[in-house]
Backbone bond lengths (Angstrom), bond angles and torsions (degrees), N, CA, C in turn:
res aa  C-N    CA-C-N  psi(-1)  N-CA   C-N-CA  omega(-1)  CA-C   N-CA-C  phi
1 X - - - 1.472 - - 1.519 109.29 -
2 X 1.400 128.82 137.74 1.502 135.93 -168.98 1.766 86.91 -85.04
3 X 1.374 108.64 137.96 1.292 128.47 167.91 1.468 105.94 -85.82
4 X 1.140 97.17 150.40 1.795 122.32 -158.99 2.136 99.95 -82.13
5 X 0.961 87.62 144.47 1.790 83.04 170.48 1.407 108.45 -99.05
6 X 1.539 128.49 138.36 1.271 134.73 138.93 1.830 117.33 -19.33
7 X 1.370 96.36 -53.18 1.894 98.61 -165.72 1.439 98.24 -86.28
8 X 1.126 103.32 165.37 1.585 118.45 177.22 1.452 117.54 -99.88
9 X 1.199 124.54 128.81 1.581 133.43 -169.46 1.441 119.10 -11.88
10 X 1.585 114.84 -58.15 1.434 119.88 170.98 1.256 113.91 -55.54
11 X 1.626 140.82 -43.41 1.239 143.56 148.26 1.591 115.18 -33.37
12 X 1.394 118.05 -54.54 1.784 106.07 -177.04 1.659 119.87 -75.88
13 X 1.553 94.38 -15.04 1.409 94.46 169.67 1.271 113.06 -70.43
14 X 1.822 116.43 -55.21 1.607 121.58 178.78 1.542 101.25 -37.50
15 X 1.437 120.37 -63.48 1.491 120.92 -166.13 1.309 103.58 -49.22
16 X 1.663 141.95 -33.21 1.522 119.17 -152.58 1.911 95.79 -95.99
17 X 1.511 105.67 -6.15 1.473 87.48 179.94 2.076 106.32 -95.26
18 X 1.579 119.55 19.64 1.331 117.97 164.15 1.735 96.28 71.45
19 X 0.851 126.94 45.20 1.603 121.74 174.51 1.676 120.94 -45.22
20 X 1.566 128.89 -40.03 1.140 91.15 173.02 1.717 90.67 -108.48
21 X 0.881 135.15 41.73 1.674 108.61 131.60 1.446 128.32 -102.86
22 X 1.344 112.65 -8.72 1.464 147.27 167.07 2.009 96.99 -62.32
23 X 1.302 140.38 -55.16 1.206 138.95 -141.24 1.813 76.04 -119.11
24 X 1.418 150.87 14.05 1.618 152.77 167.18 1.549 91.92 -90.10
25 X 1.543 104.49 -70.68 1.582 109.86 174.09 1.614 120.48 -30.77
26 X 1.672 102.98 -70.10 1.406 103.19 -167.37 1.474 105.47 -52.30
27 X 1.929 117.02 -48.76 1.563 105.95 -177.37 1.564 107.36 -43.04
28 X 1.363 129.56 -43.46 1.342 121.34 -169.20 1.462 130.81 -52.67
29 X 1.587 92.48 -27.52 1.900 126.32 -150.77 1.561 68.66 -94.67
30 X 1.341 141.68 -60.47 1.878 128.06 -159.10 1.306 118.80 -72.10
31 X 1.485 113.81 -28.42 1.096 117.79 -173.07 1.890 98.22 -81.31
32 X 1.310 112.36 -42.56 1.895 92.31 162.69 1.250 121.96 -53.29
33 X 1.795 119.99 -33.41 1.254 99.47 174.48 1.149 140.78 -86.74
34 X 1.377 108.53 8.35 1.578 119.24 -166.21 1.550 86.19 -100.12
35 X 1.736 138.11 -60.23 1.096 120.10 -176.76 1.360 131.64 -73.68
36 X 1.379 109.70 -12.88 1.349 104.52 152.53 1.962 136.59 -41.66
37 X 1.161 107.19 -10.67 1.533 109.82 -176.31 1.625 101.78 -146.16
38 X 1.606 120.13 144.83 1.573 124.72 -172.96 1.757 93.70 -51.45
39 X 0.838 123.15 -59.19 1.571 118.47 -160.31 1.951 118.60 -110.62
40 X 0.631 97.38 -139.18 1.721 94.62 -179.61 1.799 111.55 -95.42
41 X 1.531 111.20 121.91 1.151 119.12 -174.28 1.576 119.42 -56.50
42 X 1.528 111.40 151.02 1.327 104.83 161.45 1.558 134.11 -13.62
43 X 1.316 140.07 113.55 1.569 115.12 -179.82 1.243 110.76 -91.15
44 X 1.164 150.38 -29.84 1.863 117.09 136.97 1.538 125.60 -0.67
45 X 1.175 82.07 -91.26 1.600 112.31 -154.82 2.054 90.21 -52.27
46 X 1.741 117.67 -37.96 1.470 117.28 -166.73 1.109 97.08 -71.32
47 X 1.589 139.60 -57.05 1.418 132.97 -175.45 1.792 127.49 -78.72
48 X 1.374 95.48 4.12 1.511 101.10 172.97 1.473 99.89 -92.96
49 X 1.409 120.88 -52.34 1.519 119.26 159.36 1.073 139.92 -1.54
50 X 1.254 98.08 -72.20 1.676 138.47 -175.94 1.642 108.98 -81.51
51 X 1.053 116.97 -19.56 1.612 130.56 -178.13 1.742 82.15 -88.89
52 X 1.113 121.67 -76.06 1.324 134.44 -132.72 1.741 120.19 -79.57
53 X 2.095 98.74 -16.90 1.052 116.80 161.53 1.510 124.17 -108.05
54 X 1.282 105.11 -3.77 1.688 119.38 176.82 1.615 97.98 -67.72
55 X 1.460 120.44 -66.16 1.478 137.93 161.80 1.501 118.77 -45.93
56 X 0.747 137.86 -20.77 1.616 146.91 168.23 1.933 89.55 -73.86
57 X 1.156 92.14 -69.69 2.141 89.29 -162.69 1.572 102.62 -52.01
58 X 1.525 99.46 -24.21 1.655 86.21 -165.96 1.651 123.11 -82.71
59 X 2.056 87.01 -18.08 1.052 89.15 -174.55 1.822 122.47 -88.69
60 X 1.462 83.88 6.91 1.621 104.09 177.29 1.634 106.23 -76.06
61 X 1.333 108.28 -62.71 1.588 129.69 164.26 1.471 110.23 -1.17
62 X 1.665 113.88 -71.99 1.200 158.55 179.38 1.342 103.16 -43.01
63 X 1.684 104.38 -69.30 1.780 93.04 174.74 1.641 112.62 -67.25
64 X 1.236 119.41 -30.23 1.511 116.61 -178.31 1.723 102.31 -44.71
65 X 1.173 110.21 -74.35 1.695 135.00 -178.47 1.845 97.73 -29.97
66 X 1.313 115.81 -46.36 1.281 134.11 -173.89 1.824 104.92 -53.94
67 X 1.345 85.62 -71.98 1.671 113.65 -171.75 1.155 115.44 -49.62
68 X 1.940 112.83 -36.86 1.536 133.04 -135.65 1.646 99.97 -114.11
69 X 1.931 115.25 -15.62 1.406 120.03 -163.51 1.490 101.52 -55.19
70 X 1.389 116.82 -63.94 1.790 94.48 -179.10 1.205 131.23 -58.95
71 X 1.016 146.88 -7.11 1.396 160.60 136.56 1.514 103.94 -37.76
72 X 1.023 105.28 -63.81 1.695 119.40 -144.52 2.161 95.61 -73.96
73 X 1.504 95.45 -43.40 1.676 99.37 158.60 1.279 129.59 -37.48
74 X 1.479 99.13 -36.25 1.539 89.44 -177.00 1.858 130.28 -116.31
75 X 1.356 81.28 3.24 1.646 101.97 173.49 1.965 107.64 -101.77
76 X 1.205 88.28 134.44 1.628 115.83 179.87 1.405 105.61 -51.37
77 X 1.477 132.99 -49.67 0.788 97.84 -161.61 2.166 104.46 -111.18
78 X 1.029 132.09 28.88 1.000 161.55 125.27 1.506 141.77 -73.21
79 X 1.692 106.53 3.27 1.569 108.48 170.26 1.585 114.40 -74.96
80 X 1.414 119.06 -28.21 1.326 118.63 -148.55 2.131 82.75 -82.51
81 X 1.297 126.93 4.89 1.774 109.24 -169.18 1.577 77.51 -70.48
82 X 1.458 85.33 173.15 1.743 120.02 176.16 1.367 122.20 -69.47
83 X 1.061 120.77 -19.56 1.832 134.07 162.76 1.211 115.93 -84.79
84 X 1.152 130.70 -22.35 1.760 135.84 146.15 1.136 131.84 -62.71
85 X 1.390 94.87 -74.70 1.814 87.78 163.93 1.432 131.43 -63.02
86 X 1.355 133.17 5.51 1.785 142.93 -159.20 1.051 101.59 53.99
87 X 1.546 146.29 53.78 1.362 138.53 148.93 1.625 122.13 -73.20
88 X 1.357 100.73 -12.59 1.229 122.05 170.80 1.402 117.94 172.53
89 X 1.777 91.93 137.85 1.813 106.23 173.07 1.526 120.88 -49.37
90 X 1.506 88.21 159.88 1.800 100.71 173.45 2.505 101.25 -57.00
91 X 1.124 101.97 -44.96 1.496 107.48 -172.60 1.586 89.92 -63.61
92 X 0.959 131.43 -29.55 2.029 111.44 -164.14 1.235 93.67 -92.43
93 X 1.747 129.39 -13.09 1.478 110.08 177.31 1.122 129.83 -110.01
94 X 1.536 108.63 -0.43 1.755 110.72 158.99 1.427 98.20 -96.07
95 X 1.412 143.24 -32.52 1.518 107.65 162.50 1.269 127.48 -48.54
96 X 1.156 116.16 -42.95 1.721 110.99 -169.63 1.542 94.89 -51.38
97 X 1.804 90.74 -65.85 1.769 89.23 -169.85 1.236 139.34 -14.17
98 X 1.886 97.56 -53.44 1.561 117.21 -174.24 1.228 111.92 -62.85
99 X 1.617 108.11 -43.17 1.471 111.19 -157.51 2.100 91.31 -70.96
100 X 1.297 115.15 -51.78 1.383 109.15 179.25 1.256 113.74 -30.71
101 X 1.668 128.53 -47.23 1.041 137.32 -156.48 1.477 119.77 -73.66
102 X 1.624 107.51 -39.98 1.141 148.62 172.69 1.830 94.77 -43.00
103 X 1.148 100.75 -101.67 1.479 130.24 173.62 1.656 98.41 -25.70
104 X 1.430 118.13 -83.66 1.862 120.75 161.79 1.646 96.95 -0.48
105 X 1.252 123.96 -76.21 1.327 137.33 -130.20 1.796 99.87 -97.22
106 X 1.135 121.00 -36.95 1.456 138.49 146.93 1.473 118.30 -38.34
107 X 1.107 116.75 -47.63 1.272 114.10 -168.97 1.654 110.23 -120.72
108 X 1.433 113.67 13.98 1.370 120.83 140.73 1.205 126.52 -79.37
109 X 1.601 127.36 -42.69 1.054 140.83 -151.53 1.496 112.80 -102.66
110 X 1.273 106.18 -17.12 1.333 106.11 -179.97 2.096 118.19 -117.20
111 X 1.672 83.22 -12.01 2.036 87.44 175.86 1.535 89.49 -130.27
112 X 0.990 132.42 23.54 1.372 120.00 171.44 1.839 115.82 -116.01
113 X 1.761 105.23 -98.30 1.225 120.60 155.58 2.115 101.31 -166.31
114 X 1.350 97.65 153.79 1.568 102.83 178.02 1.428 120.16 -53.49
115 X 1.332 134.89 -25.02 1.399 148.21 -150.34 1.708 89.81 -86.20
116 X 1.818 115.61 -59.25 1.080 113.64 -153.68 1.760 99.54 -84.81
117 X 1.117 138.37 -17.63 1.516 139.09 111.93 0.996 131.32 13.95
118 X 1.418 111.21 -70.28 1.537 123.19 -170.83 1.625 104.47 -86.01
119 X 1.335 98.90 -26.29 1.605 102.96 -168.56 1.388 122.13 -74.32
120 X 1.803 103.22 -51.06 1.505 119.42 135.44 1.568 125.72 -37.19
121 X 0.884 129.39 -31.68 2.096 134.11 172.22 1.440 97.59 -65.63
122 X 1.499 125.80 -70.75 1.185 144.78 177.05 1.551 110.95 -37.63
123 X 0.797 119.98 -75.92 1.913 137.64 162.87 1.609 91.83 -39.06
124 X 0.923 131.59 -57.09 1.570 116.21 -173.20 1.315 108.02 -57.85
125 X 1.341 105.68 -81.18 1.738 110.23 165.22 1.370 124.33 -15.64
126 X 1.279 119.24 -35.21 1.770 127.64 -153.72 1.412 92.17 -87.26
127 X 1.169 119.48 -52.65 1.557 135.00 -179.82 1.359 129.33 -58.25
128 X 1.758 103.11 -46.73 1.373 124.29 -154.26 2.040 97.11 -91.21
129 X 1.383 119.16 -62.57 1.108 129.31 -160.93 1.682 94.39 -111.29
130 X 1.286 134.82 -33.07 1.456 115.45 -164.02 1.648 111.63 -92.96
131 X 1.518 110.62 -35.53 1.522 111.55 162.96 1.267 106.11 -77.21
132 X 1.280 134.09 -68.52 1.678 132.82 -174.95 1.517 114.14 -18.15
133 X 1.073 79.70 -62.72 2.121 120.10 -152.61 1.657 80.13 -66.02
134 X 1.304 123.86 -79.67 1.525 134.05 -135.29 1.735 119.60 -105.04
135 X 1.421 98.55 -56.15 1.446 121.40 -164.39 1.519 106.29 -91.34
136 X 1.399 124.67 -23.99 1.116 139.28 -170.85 2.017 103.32 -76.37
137 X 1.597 101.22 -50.27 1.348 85.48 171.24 1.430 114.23 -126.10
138 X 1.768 109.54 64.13 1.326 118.33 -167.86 1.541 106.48 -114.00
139 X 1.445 100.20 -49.80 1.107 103.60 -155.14 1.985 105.24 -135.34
140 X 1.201 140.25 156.96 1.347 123.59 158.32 1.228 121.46 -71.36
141 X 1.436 130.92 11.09 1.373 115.80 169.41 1.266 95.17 -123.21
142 X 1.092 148.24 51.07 1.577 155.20 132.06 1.260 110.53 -23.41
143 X 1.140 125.36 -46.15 1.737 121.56 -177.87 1.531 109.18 -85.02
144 X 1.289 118.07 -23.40 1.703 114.60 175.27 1.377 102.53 -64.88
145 X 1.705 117.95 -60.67 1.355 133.46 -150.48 2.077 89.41 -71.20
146 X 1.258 98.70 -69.98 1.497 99.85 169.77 1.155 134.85 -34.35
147 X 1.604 125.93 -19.50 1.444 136.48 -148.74 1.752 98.74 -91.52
148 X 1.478 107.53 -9.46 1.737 107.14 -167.42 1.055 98.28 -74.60
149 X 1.473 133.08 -39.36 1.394 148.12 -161.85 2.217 95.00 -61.13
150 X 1.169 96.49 -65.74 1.600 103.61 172.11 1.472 114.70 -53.10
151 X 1.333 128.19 -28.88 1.355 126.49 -155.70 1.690 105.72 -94.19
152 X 1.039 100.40 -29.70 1.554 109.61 170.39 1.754 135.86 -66.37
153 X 1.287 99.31 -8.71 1.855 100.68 155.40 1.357 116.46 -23.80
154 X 1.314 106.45 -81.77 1.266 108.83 -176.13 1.428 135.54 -80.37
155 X 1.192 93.65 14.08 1.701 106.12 156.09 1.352 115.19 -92.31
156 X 0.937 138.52 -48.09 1.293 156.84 152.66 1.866 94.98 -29.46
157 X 0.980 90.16 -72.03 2.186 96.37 -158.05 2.122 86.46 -52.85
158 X 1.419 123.78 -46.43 1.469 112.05 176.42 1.743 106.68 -67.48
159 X 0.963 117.74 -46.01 1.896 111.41 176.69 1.996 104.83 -48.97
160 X 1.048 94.71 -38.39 1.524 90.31 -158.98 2.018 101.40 -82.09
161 X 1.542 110.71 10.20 1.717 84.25 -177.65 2.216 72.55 -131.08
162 X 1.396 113.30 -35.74 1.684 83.64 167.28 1.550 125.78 -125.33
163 X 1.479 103.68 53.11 1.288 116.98 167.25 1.812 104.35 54.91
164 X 0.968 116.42 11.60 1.851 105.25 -166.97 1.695 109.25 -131.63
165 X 1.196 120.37 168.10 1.452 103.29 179.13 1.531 96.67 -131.36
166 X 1.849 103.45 113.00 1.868 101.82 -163.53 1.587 95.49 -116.67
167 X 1.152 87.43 162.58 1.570 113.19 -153.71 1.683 95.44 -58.35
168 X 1.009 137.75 -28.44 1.317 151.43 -160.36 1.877 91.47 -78.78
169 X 1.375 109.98 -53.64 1.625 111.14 -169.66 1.779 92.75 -63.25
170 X 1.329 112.49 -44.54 1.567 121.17 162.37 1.619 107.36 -3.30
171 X 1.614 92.59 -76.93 1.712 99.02 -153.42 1.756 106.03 -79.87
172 X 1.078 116.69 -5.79 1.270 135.07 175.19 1.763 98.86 -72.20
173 X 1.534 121.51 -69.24 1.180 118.08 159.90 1.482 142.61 -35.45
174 X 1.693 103.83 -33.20 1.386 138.15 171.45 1.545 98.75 -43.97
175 X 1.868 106.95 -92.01 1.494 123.51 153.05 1.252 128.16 -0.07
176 X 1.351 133.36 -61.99 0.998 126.64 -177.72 1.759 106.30 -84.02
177 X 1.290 120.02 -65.40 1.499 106.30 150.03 1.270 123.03 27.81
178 X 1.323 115.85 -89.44 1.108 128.66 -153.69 1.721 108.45 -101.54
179 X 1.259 98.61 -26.44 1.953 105.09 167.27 1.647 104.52 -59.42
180 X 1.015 156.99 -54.83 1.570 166.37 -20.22 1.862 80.68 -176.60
181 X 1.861 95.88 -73.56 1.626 85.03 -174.61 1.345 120.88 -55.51
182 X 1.144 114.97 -49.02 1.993 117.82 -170.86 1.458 95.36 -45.87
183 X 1.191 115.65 -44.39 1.994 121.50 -134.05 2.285 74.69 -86.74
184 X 1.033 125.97 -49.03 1.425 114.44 -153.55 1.650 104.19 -89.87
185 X 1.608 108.94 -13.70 1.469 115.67 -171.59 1.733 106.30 -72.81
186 X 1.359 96.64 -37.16 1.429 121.64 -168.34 1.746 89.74 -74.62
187 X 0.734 152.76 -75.28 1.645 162.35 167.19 1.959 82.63 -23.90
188 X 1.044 103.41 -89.32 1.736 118.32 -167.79 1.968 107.28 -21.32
189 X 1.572 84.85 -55.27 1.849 90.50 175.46 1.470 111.74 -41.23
190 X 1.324 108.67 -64.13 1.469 121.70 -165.70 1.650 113.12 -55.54
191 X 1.350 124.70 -33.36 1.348 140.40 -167.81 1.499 110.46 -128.56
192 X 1.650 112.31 41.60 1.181 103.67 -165.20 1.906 92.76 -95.28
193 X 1.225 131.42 -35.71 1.662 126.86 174.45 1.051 97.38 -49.67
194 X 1.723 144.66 -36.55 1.396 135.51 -176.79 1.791 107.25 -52.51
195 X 1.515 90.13 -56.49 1.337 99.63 177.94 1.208 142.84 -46.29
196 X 1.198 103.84 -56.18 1.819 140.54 153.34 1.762 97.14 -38.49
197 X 1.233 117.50 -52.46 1.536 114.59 -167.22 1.251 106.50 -75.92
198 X 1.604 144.35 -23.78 0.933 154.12 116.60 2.012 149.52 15.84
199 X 1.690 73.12 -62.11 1.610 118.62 -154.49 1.430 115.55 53.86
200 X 0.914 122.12 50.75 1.661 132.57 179.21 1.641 94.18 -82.24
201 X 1.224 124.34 90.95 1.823 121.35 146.10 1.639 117.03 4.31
202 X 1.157 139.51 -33.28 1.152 148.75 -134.15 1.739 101.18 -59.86
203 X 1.965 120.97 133.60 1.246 80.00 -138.28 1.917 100.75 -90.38
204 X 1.031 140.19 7.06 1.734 111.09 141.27 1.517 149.62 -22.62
205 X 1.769 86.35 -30.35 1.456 103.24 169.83 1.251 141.10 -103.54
206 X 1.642 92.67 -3.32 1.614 99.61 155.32 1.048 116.20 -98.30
207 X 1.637 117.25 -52.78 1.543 99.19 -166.48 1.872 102.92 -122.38
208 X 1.690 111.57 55.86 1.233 115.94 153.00 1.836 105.51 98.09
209 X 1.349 107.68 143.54 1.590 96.22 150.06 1.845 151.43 -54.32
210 X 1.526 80.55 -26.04 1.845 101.33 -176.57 1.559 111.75 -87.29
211 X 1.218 124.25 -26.76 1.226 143.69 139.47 1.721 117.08 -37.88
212 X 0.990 111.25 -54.98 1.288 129.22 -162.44 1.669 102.79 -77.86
213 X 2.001 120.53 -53.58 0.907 99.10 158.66 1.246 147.97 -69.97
214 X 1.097 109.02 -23.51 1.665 120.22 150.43 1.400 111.32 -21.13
215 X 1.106 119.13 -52.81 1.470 123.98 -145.89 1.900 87.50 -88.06
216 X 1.287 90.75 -32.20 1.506 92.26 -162.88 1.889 114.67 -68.71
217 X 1.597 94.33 -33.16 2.006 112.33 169.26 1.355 104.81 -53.47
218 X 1.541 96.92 -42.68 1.883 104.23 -175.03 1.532 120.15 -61.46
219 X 1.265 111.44 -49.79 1.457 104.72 -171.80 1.588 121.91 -88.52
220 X 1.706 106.99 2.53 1.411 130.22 -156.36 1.993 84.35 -96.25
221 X 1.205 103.72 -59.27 1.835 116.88 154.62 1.710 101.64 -20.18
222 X 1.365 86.19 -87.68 1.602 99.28 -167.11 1.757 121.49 -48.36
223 X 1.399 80.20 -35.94 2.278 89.32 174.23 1.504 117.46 -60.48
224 X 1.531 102.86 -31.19 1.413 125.11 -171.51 1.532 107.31 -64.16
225 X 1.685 109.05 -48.64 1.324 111.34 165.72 1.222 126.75 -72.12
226 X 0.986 141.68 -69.89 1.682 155.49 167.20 1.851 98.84 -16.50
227 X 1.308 114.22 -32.22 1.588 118.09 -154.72 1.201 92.42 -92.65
228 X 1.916 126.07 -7.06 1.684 118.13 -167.23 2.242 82.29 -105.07
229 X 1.365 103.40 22.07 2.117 95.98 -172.85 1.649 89.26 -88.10
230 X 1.070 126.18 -35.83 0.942 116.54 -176.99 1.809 129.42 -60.79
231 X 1.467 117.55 -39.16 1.160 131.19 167.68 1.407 147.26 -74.10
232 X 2.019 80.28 -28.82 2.082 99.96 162.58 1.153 105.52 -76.47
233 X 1.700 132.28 -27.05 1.717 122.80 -164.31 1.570 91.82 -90.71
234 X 1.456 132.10 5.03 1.267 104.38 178.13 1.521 135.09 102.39
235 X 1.888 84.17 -11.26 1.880 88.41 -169.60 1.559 92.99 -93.79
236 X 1.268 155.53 -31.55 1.005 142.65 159.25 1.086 139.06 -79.73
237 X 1.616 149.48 -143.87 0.793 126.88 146.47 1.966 109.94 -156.87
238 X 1.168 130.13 -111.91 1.045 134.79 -157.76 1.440 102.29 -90.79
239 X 1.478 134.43 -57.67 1.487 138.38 -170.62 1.542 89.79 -74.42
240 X 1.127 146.62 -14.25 1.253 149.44 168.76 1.402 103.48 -55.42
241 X 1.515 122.36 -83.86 1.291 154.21 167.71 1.507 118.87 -10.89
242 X 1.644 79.54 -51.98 1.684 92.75 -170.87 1.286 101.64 -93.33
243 X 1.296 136.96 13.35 1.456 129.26 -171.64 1.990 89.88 -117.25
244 X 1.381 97.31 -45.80 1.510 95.48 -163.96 1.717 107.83 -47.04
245 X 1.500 79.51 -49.35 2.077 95.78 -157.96 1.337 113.04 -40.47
246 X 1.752 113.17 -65.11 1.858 119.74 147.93 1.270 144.86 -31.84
247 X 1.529 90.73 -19.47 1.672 91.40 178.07 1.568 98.75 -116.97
248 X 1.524 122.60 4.54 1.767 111.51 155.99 1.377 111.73 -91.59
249 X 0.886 106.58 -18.53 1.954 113.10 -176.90 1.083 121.17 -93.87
250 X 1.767 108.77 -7.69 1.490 131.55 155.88 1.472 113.66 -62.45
251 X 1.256 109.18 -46.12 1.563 118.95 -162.69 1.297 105.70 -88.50
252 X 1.405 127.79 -45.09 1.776 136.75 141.94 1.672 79.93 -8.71
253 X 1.403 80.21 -103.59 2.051 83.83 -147.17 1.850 123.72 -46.10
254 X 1.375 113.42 -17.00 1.208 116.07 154.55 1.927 119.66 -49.09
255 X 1.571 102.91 -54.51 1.241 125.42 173.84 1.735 103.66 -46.38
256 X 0.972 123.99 -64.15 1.587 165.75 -152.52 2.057 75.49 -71.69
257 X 1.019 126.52 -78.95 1.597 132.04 -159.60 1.299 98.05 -57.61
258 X 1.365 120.16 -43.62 1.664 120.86 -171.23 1.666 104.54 -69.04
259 X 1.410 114.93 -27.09 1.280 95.29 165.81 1.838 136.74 -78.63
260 X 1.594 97.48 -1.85 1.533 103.72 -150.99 1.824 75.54 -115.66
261 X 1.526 139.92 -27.52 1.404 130.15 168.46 1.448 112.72 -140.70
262 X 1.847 96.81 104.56 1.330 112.91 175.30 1.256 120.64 -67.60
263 X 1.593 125.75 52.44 1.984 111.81 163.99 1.230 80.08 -127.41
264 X 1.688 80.94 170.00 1.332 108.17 -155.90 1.690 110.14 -94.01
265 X 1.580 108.78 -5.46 1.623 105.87 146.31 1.569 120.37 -47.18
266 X 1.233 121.03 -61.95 1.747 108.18 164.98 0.791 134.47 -41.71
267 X 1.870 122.27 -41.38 1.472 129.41 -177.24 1.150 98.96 -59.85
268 X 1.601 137.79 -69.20 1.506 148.11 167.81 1.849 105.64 -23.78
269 X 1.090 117.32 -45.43 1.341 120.65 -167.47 2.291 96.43 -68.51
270 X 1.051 87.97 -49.87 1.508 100.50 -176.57 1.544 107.48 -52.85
271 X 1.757 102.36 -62.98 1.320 104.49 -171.13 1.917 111.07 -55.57
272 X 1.480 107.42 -38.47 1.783 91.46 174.69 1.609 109.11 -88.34
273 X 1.336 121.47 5.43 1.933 99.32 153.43 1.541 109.87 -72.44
274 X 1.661 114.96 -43.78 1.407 100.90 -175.13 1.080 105.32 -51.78
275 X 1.567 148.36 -54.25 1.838 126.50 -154.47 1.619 91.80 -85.09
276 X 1.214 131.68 -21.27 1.655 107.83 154.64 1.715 120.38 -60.27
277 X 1.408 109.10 -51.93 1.478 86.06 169.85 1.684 125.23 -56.90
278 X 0.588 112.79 -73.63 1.593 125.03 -178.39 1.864 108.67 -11.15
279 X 1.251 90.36 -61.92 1.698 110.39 176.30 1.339 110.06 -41.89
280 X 1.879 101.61 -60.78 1.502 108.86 164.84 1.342 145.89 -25.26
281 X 1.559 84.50 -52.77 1.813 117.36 -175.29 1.451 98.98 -60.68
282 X 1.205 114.86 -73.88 1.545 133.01 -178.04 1.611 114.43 -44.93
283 X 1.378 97.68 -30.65 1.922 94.20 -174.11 1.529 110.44 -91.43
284 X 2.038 108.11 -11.55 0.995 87.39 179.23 1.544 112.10 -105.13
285 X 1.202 117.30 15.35 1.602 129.34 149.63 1.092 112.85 -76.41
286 X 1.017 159.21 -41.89 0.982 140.98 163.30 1.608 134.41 -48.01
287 X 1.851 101.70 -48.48 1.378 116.14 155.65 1.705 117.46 -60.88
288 X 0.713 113.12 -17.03 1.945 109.17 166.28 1.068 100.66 -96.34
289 X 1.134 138.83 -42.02 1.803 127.68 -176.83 1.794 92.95 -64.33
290 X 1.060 149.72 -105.93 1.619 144.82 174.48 1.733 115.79 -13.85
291 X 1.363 101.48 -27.93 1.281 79.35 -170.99 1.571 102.76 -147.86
292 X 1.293 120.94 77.15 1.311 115.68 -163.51 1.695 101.39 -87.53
293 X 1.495 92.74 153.17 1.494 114.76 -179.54 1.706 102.37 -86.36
294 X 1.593 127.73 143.70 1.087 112.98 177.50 1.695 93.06 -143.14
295 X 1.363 117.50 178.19 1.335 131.03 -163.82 1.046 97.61 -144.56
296 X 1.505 137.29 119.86 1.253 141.33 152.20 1.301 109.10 -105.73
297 X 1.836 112.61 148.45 1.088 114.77 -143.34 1.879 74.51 -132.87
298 X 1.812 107.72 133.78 1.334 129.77 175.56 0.854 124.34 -81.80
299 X 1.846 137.83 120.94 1.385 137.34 -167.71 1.308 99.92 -95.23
């Protein structure tokens, strides 16, 4: 007999499209579109965007939840989705999906432009069926190789207000990139017996936790740099600078703690500074793009 859900239908639907990692994305996807242009973008073209790629991630979500239900049954912290508990059938959650996808792809292509469309299709796919499906239990770096699929919001949110994909939305893509491993390794540590019970590759569970933070000092290093591309090419500027630098040397010493206390209360502590940094990063590009700081220098 299918066990009854606590939430009510409109609730298990909200849950299968991932809402707040669904509303991380879209901030990512606005903040390309807002710096994509000197002043405030088209409002068409910004809220069809944002409609049209909000529904694309979710409708990715959807197939994940789909793809991910036996898995997700037997891990703790994935029992409560809607395909576990019988809040809803395997048939009510690839319709929604499709129809999301449908609509997503509708209302890119026809109030937006085709490019950011296709780019959004692609990004669904990358996420939905090629990490899920393949990469997810292929290999231990599934979340590096996979992470492009996530990193592309805000390439997408700049394609969709000037049709083009500029080197600037680039380093924005860069950024997240390379945030992706620390931010999911740190999650992975904490829930790695889930994983293990699984057999999900994930890489704690192949080659150890201490390994893993390692990896995690490493790319927290590397984020630190990549996050100063934005300010040498010019697209940011000073409140940028001064926001980035603190919030990579933040994640350093987060990185830095996970090596000096292995539970997985720290890892958890780490994994929610990364979606505070990130947020950070992004809000404070935006606040230097509107409101740049300047220095004039007295003769």
């Amino acid at each position: 007999m299918t066990n009854k859900s606590p939430r009510s239908t409109w609730q298990n639907y909200l849950e299968l499209c991932k809402p707040r990692v669904v509303a991380l994305i879209v901030f990512t996807a606005v903040v390309g579109m807002l710096l994509a242009v000197p002043g405030l973008p088209p409002l068409d073209l910004f809220f069809a965007g944002t409609i049209g790629i909000g529904l694309a991630a979710s409708s990715a979500a959807a197939i994940n939840h789909y793809l991910d239900q036996h898995a997700d049954s037997l891990m703790g912290r994935t029992q409560h989705r809607p395909l576990p508990t019988g809040g809803l059938n395997s048939k009510n959650v690839i319709v929604f999906a499709v129809l999301l996808g449908i609509i997503a792809m509708f209302t890119l292509f026809y109030w937006v432009n085709s490019l950011t469309a296709v780019l959004t299709f692609l990004s669904l796919i990358g996420y939905a069926i090629i990490y899920t499906v393949y990469l997810k239990r292929m290999t231990p770096q599934n979340i590096v190789i996979g992470g492009a699929a996530g990193a592309a919001p805000p390439v997408l949110g700049w394609c969709a207000i000037s049709n083009s994909v500029h080197p600037h939305a680039l380093l924005l893509f860069l950024i997240i990139f390379v945030w992706t491993p620390p931010h999911f390794w740190a999650l992975a540590i904490a829930r790695r017996e889930e994983y293990a019970k699984v057999a999900i590759p994930m890489l704690p569970v192949t080659h150890g936790p201490d390994f893993t933070r390692l990896q995690i000092l490493l790319y927290t290093i590397l984020l630190l740099l990549v996050s100063l591309l934005p300010y040498l090419t010019g697209m940011s500027g000073l409140i940028y600078l001064g926001t980035a630098i603190p919030l990579g040397l933040g994640f350093i010493y987060f990185a830095l703690l996970m090596m000096r206390r292995t539970d997985n209360k720290t890892a958890m502590r780490t994994f929610g500074f990364s979606i505070i940094h990130l947020m950070l990063m992004f809000a404070s590009l935006l606040i230097d793009h509107y409101f740049p700081l300047h220095f004039t220098s007295q003769s």
